[in-house]
PDB file with one MODEL, atoms N, CA, C and O in Angstrom:
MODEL        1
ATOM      1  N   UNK A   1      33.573 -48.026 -46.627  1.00  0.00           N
ATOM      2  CA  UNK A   1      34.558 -47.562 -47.572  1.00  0.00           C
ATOM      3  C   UNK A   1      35.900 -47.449 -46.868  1.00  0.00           C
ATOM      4  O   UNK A   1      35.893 -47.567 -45.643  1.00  0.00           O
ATOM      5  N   UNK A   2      36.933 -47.257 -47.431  1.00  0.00           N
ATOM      6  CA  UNK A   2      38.329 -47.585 -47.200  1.00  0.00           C
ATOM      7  C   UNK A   2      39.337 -46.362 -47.893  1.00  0.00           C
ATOM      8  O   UNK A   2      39.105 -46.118 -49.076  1.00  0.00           O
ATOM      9  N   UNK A   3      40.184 -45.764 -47.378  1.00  0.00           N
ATOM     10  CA  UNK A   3      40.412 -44.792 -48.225  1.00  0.00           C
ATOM     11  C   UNK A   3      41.792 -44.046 -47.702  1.00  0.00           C
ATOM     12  O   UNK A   3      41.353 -43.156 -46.974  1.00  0.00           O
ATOM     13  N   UNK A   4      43.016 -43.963 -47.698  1.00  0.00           N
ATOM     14  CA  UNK A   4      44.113 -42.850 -47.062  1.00  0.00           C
ATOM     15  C   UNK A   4      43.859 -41.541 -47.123  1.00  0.00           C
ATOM     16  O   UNK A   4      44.678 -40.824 -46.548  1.00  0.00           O
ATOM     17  N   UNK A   5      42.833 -40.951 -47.730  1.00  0.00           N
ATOM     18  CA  UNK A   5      43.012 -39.437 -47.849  1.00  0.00           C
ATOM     19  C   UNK A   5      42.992 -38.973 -46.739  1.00  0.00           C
ATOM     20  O   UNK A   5      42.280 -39.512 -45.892  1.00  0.00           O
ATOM     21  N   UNK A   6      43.596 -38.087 -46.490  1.00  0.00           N
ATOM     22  CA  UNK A   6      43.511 -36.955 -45.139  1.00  0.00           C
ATOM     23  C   UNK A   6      42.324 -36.108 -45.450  1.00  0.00           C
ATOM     24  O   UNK A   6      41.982 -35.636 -46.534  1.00  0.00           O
ATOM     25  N   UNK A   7      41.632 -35.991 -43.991  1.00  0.00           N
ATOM     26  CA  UNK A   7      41.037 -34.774 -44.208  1.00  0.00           C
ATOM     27  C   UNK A   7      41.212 -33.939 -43.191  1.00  0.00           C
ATOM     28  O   UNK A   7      41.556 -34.036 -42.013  1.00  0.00           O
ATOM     29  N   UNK A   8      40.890 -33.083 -43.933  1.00  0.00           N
ATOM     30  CA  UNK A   8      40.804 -31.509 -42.497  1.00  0.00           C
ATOM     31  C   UNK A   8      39.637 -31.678 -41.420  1.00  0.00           C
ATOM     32  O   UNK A   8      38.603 -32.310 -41.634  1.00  0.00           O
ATOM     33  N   UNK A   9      39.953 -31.023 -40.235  1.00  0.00           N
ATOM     34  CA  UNK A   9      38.944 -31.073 -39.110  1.00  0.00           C
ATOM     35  C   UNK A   9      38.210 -30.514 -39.865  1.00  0.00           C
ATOM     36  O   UNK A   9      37.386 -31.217 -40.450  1.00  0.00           O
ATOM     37  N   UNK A  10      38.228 -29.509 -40.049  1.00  0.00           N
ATOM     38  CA  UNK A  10      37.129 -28.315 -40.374  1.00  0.00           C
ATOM     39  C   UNK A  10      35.916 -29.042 -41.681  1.00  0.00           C
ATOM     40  O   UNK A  10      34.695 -29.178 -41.749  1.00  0.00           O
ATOM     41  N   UNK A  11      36.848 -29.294 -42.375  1.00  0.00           N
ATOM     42  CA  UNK A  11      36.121 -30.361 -43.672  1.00  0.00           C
ATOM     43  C   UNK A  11      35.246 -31.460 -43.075  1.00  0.00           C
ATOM     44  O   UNK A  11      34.027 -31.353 -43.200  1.00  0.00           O
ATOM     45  N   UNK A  12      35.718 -32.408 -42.496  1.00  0.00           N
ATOM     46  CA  UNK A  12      35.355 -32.937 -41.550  1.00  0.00           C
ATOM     47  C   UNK A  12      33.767 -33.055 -41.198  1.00  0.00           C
ATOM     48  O   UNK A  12      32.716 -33.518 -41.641  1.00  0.00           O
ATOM     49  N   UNK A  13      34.325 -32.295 -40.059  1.00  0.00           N
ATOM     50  CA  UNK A  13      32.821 -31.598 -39.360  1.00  0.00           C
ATOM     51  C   UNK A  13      32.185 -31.227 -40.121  1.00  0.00           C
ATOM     52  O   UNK A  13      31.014 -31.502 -39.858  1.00  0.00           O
ATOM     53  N   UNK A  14      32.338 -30.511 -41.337  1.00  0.00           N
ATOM     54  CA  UNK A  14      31.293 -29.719 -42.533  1.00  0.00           C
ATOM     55  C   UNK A  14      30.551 -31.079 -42.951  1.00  0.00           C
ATOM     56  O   UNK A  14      29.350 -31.001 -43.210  1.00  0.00           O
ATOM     57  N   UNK A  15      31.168 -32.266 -43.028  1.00  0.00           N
ATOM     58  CA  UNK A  15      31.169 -33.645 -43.386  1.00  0.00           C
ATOM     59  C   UNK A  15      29.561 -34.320 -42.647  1.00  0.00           C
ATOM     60  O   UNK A  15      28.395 -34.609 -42.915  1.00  0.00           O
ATOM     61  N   UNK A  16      30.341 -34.290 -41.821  1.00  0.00           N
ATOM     62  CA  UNK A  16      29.469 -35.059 -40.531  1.00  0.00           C
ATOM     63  C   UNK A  16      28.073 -33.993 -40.002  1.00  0.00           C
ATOM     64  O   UNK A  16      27.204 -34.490 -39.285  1.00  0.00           O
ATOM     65  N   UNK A  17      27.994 -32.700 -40.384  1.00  0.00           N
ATOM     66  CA  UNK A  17      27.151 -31.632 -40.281  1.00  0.00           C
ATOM     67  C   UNK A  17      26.170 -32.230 -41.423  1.00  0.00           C
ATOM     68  O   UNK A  17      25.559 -33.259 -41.136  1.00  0.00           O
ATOM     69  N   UNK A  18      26.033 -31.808 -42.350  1.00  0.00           N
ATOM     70  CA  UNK A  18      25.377 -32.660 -43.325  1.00  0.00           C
ATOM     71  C   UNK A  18      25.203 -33.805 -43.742  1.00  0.00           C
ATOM     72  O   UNK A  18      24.746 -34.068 -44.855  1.00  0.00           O
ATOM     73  N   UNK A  19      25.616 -34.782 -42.726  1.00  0.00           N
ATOM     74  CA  UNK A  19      24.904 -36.448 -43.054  1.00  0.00           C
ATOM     75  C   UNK A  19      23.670 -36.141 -41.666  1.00  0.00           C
ATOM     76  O   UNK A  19      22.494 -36.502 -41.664  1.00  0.00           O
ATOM     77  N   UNK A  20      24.201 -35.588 -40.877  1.00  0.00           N
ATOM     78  CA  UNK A  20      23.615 -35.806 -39.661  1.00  0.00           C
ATOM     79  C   UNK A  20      22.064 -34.455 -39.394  1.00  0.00           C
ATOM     80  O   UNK A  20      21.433 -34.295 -38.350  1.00  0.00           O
ATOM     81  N   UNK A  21      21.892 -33.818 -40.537  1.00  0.00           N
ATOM     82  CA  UNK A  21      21.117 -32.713 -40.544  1.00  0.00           C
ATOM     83  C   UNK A  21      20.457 -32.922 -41.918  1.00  0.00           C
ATOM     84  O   UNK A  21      19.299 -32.509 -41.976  1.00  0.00           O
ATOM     85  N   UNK A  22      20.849 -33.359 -42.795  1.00  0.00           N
ATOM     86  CA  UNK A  22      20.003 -33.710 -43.725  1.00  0.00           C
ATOM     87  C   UNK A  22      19.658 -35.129 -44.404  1.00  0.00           C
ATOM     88  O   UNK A  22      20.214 -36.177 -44.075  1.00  0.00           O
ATOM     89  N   UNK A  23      18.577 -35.009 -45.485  1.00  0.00           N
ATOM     90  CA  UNK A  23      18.374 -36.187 -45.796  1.00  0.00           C
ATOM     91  C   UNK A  23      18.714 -36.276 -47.250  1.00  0.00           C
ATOM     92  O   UNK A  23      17.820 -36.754 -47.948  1.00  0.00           O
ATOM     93  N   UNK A  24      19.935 -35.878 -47.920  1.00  0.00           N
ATOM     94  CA  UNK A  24      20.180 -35.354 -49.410  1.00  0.00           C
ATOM     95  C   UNK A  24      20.746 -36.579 -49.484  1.00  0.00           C
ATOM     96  O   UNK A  24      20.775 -36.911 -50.669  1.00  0.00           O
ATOM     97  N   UNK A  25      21.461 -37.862 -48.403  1.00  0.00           N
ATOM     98  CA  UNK A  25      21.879 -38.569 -48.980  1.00  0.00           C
ATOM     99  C   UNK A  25      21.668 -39.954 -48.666  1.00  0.00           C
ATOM    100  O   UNK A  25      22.474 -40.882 -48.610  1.00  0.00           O
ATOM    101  N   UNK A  26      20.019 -39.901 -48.407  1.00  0.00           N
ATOM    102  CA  UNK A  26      19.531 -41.101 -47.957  1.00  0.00           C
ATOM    103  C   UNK A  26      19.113 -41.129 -46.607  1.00  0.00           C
ATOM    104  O   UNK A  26      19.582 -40.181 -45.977  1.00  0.00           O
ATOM    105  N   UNK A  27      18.356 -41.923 -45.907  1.00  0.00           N
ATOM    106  CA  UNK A  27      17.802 -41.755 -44.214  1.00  0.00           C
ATOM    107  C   UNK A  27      19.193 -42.305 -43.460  1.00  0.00           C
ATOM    108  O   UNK A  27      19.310 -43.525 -43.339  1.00  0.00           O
ATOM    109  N   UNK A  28      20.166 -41.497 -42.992  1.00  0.00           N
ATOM    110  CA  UNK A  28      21.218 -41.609 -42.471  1.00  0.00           C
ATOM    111  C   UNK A  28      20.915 -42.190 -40.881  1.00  0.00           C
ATOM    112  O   UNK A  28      20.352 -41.352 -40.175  1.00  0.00           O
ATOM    113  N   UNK A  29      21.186 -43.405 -40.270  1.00  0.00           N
ATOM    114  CA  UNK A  29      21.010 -43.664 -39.016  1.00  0.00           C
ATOM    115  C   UNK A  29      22.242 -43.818 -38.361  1.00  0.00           C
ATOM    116  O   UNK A  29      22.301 -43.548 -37.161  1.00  0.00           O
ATOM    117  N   UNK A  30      23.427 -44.287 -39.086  1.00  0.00           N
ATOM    118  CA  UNK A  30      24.515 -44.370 -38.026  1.00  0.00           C
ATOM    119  C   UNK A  30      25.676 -44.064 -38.647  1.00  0.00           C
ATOM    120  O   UNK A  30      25.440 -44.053 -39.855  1.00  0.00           O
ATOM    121  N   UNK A  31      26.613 -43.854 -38.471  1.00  0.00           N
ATOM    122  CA  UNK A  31      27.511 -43.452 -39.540  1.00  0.00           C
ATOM    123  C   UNK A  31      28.616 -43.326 -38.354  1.00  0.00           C
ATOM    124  O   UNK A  31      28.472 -42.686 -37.313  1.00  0.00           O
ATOM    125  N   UNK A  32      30.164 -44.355 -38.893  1.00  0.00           N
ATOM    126  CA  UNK A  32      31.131 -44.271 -37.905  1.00  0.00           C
ATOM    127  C   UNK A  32      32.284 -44.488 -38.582  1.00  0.00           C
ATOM    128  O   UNK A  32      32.121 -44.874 -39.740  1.00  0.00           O
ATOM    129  N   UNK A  33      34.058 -44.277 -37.990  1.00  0.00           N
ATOM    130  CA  UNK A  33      34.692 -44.440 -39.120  1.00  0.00           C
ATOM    131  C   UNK A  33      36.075 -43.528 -38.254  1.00  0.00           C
ATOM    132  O   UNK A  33      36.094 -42.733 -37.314  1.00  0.00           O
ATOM    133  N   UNK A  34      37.246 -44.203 -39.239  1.00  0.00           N
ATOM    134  CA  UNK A  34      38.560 -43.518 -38.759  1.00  0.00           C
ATOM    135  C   UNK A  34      39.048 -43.093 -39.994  1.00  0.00           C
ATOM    136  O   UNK A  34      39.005 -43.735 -41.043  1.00  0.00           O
ATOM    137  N   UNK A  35      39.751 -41.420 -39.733  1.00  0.00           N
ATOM    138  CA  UNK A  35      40.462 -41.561 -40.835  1.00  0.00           C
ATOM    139  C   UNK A  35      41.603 -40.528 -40.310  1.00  0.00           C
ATOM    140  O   UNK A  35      41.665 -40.242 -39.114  1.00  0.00           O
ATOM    141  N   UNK A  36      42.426 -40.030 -41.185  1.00  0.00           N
ATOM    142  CA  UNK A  36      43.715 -39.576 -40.953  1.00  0.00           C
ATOM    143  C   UNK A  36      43.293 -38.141 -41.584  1.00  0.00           C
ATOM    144  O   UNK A  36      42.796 -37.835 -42.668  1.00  0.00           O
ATOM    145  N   UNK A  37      43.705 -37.381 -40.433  1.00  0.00           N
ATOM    146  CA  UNK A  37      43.862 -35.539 -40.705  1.00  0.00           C
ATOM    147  C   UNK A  37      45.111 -35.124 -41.088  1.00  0.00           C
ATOM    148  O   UNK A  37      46.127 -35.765 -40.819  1.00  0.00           O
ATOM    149  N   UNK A  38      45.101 -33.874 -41.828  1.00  0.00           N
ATOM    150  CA  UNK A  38      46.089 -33.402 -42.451  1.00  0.00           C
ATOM    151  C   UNK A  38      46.886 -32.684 -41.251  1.00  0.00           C
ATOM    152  O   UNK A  38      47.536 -31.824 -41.845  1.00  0.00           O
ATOM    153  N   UNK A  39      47.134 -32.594 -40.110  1.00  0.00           N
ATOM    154  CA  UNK A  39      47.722 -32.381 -39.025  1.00  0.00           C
ATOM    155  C   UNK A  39      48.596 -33.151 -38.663  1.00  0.00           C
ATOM    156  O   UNK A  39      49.568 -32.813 -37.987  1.00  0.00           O
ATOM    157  N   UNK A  40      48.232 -34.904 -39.285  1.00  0.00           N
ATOM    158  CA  UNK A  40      48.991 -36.074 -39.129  1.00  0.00           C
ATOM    159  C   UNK A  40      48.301 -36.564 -37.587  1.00  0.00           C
ATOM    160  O   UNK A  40      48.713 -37.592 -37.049  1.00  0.00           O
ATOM    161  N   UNK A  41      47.614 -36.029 -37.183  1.00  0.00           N
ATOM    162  CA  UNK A  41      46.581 -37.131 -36.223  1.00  0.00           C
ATOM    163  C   UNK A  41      45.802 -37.843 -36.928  1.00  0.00           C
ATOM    164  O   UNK A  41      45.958 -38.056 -38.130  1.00  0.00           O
ATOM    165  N   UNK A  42      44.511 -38.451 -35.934  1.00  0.00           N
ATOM    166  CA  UNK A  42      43.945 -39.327 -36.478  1.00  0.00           C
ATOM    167  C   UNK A  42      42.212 -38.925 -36.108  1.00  0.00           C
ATOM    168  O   UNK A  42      42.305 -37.893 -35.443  1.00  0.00           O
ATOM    169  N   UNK A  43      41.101 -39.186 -36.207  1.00  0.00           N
ATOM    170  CA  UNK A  43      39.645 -38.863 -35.937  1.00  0.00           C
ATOM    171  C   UNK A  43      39.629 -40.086 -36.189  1.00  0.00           C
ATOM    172  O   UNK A  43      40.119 -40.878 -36.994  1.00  0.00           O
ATOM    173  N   UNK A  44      38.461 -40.054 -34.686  1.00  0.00           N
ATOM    174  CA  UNK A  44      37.238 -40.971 -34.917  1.00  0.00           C
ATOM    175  C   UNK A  44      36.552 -40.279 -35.103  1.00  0.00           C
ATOM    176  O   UNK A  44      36.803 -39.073 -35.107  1.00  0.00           O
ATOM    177  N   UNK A  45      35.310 -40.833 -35.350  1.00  0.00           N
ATOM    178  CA  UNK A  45      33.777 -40.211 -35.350  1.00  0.00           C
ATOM    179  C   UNK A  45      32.753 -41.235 -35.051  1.00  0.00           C
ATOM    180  O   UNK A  45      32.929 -42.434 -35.268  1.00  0.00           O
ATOM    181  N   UNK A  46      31.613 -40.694 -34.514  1.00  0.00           N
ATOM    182  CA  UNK A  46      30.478 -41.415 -34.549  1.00  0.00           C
ATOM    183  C   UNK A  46      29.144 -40.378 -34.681  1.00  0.00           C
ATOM    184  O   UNK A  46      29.061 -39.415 -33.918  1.00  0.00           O
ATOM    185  N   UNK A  47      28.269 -40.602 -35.541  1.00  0.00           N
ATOM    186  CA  UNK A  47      26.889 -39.960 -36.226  1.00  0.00           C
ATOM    187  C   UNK A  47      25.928 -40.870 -35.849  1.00  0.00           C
ATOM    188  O   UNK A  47      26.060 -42.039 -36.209  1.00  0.00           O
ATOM    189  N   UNK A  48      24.673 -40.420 -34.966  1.00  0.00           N
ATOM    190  CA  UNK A  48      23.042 -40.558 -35.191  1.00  0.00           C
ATOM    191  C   UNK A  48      22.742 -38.953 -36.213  1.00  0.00           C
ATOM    192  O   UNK A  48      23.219 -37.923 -36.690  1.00  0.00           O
ATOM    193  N   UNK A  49      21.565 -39.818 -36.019  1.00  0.00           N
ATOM    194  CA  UNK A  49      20.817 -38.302 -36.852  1.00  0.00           C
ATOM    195  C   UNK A  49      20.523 -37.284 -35.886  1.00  0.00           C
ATOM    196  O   UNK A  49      19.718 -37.445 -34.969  1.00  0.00           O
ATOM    197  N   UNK A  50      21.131 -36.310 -36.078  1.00  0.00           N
ATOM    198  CA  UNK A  50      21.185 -34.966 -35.512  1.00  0.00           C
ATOM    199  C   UNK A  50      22.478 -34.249 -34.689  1.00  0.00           C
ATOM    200  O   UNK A  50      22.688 -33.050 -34.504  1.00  0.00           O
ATOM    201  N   UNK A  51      23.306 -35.482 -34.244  1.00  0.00           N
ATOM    202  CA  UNK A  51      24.565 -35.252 -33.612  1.00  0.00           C
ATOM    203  C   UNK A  51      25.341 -36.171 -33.972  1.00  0.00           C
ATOM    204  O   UNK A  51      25.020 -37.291 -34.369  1.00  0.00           O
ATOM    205  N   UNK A  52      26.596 -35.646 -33.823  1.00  0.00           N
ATOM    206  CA  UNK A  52      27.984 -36.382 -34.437  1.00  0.00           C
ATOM    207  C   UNK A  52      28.948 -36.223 -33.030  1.00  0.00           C
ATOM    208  O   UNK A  52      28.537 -35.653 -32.019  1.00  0.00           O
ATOM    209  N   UNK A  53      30.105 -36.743 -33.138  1.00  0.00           N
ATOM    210  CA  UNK A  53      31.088 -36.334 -32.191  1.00  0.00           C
ATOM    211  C   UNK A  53      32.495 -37.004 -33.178  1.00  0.00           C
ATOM    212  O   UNK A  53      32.432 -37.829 -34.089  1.00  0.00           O
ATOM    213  N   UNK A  54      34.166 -36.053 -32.402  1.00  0.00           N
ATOM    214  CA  UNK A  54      34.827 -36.658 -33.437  1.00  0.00           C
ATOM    215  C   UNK A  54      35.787 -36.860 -31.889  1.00  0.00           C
ATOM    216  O   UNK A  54      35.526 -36.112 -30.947  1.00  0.00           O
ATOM    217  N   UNK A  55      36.709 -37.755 -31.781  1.00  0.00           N
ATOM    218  CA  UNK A  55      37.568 -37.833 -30.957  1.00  0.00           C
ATOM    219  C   UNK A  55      39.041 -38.069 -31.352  1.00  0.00           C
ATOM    220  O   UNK A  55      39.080 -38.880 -32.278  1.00  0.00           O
ATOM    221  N   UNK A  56      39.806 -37.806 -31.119  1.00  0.00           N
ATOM    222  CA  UNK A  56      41.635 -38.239 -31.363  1.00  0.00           C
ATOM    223  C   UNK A  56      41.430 -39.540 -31.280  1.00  0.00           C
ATOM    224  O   UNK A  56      40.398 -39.959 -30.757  1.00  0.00           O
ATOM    225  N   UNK A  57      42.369 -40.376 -31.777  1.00  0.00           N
ATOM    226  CA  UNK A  57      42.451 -41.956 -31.700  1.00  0.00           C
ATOM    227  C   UNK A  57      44.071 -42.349 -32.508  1.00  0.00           C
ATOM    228  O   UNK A  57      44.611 -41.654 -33.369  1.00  0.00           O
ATOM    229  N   UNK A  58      44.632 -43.729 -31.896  1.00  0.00           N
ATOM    230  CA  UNK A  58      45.584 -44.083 -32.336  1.00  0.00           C
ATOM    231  C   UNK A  58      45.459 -44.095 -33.786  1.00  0.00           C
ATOM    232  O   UNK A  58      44.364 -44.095 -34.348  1.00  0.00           O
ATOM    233  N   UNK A  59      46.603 -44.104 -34.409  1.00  0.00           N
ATOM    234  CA  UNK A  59      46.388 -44.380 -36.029  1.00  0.00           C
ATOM    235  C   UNK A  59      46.018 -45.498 -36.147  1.00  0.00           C
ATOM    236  O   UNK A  59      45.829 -46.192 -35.149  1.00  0.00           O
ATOM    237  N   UNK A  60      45.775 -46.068 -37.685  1.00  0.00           N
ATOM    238  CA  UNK A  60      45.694 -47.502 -38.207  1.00  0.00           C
ATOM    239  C   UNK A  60      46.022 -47.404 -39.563  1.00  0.00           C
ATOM    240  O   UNK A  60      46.148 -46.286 -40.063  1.00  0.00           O
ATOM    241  N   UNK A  61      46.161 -48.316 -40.162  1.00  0.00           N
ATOM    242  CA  UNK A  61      46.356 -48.653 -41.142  1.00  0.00           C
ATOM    243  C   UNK A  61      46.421 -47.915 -42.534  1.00  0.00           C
ATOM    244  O   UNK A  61      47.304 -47.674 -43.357  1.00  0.00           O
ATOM    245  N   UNK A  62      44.761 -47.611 -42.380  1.00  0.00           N
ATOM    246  CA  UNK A  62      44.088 -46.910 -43.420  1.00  0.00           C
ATOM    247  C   UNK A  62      43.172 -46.142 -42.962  1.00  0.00           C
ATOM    248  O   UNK A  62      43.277 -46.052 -41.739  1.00  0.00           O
ATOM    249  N   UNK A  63      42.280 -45.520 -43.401  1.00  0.00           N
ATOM    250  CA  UNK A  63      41.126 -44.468 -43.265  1.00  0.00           C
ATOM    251  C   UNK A  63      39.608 -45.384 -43.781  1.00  0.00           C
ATOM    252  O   UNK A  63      39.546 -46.101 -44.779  1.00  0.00           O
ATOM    253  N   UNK A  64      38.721 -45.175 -43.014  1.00  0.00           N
ATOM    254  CA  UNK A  64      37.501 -46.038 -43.320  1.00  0.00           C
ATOM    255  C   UNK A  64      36.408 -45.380 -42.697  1.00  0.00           C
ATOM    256  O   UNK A  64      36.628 -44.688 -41.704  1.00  0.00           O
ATOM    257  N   UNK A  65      34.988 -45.534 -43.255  1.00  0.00           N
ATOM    258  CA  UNK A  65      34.577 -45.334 -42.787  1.00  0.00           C
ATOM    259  C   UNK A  65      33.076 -46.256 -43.028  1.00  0.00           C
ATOM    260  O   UNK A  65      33.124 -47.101 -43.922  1.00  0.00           O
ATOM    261  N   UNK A  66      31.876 -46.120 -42.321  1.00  0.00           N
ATOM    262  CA  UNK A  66      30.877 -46.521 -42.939  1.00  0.00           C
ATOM    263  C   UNK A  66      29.516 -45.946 -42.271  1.00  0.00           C
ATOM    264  O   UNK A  66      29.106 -45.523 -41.190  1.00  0.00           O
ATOM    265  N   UNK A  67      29.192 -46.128 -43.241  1.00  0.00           N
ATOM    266  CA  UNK A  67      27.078 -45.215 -43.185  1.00  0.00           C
ATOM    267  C   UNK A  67      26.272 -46.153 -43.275  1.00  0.00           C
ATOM    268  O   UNK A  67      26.513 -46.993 -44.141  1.00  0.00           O
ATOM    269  N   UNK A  68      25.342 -46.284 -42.619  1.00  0.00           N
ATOM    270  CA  UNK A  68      24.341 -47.328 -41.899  1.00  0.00           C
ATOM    271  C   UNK A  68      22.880 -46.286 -42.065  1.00  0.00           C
ATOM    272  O   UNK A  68      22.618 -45.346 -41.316  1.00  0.00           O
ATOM    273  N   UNK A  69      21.995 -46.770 -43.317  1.00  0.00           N
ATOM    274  CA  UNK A  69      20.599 -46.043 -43.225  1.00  0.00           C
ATOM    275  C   UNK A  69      20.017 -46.840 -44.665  1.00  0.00           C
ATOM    276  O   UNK A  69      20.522 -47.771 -45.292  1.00  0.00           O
ATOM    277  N   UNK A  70      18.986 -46.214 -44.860  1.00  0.00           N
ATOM    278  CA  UNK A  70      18.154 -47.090 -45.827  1.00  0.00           C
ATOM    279  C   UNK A  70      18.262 -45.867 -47.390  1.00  0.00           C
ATOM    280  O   UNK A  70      18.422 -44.653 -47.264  1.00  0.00           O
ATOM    281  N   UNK A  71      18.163 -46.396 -48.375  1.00  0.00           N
ATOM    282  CA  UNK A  71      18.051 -45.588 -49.817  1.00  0.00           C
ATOM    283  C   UNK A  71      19.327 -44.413 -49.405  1.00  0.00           C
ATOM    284  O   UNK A  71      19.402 -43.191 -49.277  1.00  0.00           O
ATOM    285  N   UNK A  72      20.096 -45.409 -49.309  1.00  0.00           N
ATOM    286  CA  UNK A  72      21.896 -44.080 -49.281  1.00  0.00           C
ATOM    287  C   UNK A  72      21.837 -44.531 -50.687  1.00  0.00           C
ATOM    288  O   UNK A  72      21.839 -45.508 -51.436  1.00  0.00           O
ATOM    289  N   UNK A  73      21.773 -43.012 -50.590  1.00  0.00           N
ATOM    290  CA  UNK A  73      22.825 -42.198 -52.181  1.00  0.00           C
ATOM    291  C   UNK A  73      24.236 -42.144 -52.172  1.00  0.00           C
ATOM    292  O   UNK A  73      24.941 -41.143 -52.045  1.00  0.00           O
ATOM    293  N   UNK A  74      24.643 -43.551 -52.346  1.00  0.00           N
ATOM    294  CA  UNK A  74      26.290 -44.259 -52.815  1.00  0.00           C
ATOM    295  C   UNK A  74      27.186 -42.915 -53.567  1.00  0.00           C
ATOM    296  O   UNK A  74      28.125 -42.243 -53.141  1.00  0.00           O
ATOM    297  N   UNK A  75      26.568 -42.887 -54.625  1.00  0.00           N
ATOM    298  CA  UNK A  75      27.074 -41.858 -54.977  1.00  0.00           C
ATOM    299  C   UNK A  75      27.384 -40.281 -54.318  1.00  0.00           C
ATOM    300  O   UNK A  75      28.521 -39.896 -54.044  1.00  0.00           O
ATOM    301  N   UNK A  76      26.322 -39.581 -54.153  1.00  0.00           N
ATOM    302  CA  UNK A  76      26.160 -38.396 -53.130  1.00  0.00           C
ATOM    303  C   UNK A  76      27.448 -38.598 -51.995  1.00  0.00           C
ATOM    304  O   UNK A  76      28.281 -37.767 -51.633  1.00  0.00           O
ATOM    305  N   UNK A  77      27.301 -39.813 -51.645  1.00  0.00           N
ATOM    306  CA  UNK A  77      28.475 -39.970 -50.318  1.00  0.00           C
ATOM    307  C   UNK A  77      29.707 -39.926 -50.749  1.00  0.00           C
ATOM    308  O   UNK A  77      30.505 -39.203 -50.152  1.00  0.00           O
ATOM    309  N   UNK A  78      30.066 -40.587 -51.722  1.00  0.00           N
ATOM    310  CA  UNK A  78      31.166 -40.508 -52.473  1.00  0.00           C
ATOM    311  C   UNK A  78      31.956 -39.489 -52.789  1.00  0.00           C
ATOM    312  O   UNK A  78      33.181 -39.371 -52.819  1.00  0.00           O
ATOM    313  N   UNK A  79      30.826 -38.563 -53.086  1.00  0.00           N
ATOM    314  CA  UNK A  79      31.336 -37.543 -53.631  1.00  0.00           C
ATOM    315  C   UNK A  79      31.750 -36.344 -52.261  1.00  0.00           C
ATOM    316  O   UNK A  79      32.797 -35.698 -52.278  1.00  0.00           O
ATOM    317  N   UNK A  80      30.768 -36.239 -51.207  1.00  0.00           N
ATOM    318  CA  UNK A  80      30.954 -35.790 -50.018  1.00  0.00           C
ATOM    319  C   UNK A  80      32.262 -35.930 -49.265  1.00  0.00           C
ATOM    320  O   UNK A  80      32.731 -35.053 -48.539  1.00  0.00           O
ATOM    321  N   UNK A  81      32.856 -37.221 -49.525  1.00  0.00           N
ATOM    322  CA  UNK A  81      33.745 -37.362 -48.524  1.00  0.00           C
ATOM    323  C   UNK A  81      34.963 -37.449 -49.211  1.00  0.00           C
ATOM    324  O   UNK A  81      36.030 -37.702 -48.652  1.00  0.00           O
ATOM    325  N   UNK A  82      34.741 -37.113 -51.200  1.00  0.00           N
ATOM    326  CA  UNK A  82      35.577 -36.458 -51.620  1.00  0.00           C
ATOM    327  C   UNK A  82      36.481 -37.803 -52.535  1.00  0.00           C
ATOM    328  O   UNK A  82      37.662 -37.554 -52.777  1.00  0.00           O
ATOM    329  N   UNK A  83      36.026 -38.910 -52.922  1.00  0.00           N
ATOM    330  CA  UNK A  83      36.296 -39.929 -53.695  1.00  0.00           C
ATOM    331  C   UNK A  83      35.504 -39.868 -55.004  1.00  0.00           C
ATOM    332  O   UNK A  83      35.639 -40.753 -55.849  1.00  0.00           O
TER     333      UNK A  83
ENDMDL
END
């Protein structure tokens, strides 16, 4: 997915806490992605199941991200990350 919204760290992490701890939105295996914080920095991230990490990174373009697992709930995610 592809997207400019900013998000908050804090949101964020609440984000990446629940792909990576539960299974509400399908068997989540990898999940990675840049997007733009309301601070006007930038996050990376990268998700296995059970741990996440987020790091500073140059800007780009746009905000993106993508989830890698089997029977994802398209929707559920959608709505999670607030589209």
């Amino acid at each position: 997915m592809e997207s400019p919204k900013k998000f908050d760290e804090a949101a964020l992490r609440e984000i990446l806490e629940k792909l990576s701890e539960s299974s509400a939105y399908g068997m989540i295996l990898r999940a990675k992605g840049i997007v733009p914080l309301t601070d006007g920095t930038w996050a990376y991230f990268d998700l296995v199941p059970g741990e996440y990490e987020i790091r500073r990174g140059e800007p780009d373009y746009s905000g993106r991200f993508c989830v890698i697992g089997s029977e994802l709930k398209e929707d559920g995610l959608k709505t999670l990350f607030g589209f």
